[in-house]
C-alpha positions as CSV (number, residue, x, y, z in Angstrom):
1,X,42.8,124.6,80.6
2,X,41.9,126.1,83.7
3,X,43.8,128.9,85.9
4,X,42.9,128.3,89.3
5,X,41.2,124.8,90.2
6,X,38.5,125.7,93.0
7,X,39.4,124.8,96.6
8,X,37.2,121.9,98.4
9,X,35.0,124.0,100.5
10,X,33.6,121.1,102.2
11,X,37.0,120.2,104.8
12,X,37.0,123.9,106.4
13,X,37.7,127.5,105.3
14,X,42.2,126.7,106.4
15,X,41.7,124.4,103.4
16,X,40.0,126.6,101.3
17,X,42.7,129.3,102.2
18,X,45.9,127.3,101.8
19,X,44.3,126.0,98.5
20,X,43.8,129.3,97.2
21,X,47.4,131.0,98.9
22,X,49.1,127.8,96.7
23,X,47.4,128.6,93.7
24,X,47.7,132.3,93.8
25,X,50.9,133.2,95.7
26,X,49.9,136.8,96.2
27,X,46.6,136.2,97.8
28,X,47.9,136.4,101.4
29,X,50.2,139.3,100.7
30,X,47.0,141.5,99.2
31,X,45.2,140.2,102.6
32,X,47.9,141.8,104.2
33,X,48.2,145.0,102.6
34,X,44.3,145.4,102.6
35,X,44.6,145.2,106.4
36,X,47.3,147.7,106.4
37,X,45.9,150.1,104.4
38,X,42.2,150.2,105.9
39,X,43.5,150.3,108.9
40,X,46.0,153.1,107.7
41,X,44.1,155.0,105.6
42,X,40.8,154.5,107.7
43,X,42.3,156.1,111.4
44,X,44.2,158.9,109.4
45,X,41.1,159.8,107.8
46,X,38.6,159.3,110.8
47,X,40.7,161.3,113.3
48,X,41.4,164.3,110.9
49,X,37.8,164.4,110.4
50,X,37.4,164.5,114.2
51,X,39.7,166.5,115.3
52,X,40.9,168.3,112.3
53,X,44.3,166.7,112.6
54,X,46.2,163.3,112.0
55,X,48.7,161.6,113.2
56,X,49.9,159.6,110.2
57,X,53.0,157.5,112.0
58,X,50.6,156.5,115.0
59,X,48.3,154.9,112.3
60,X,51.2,153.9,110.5
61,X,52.1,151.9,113.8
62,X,48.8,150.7,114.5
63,X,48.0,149.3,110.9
64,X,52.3,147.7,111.4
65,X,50.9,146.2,114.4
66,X,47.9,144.9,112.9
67,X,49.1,143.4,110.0
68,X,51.8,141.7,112.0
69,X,49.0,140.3,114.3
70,X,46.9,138.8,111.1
71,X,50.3,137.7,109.6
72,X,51.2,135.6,112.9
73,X,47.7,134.0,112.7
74,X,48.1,133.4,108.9
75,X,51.4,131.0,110.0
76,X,48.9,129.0,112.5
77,X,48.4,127.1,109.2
78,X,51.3,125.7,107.1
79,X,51.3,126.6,103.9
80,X,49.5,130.2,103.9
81,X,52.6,132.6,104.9
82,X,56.7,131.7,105.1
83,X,59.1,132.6,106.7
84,X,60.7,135.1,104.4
85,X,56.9,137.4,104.9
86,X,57.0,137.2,108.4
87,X,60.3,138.9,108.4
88,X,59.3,141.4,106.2
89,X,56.5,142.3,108.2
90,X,58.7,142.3,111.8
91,X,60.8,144.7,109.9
92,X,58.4,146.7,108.7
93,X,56.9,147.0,112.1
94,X,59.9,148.2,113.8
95,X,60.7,150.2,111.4
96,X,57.0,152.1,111.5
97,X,57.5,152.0,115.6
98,X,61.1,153.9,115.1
99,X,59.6,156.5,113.2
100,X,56.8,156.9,115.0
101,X,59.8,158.0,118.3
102,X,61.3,160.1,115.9
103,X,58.4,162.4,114.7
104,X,57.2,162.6,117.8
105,X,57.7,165.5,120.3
106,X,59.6,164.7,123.8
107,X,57.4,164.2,126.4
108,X,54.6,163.0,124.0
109,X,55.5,159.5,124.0
């Protein structure tokens, strides 16, 4: 008994990566939230090292932005993300992007 049948690697790496996002129904969503989080965690980090500060909702909004961007790719390919995920992640964005107007200071934005 196996748990996850290989994918054919020889038609093309959309293949390989609808193979794998059928097998293991999580795979795209932990692509997602790896993007997210580096680009999250990474920019918070680098620009309070910098400058001594960071702006944690602009990076919030960035790594939103990002993740919807790799998300709208990931539905160039049937099977990989549905429809449900992509709405997740729209709401998720706009919710980051309100928050980001709220913290910030009139005149800033």
């Amino acid at each position: 008994m196996t748990l996850f049948t290989e994918p054919n690697l020889t038609s093309g790496i959309d293949d390989a990566i609808v193979s794998t996002a059928q097998s293991v129904v999580m795979f795209p969503i932990m692509i997602l939230v790896f993007v997210y989080g580096v680009i999250l965690l990474g920019g918070f980090a680098n620009q309070k090292r910098r400058t001594g500060s960071g702006d944690f909702w602009f990076w919030n909004v960035l790594g939103s932005v990002t993740t919807f961007v790799v998300t709208l790719i990931f539905t160039l390919t049937a099977g990989i993300i549905n429809g449900t995920v992509l709405g997740i992640i729209i709401g998720i964005t706009i919710l980051s992007a309100l928050a980001y107007y709220i913290s910030s200071v009139k005149g800033e934005v």
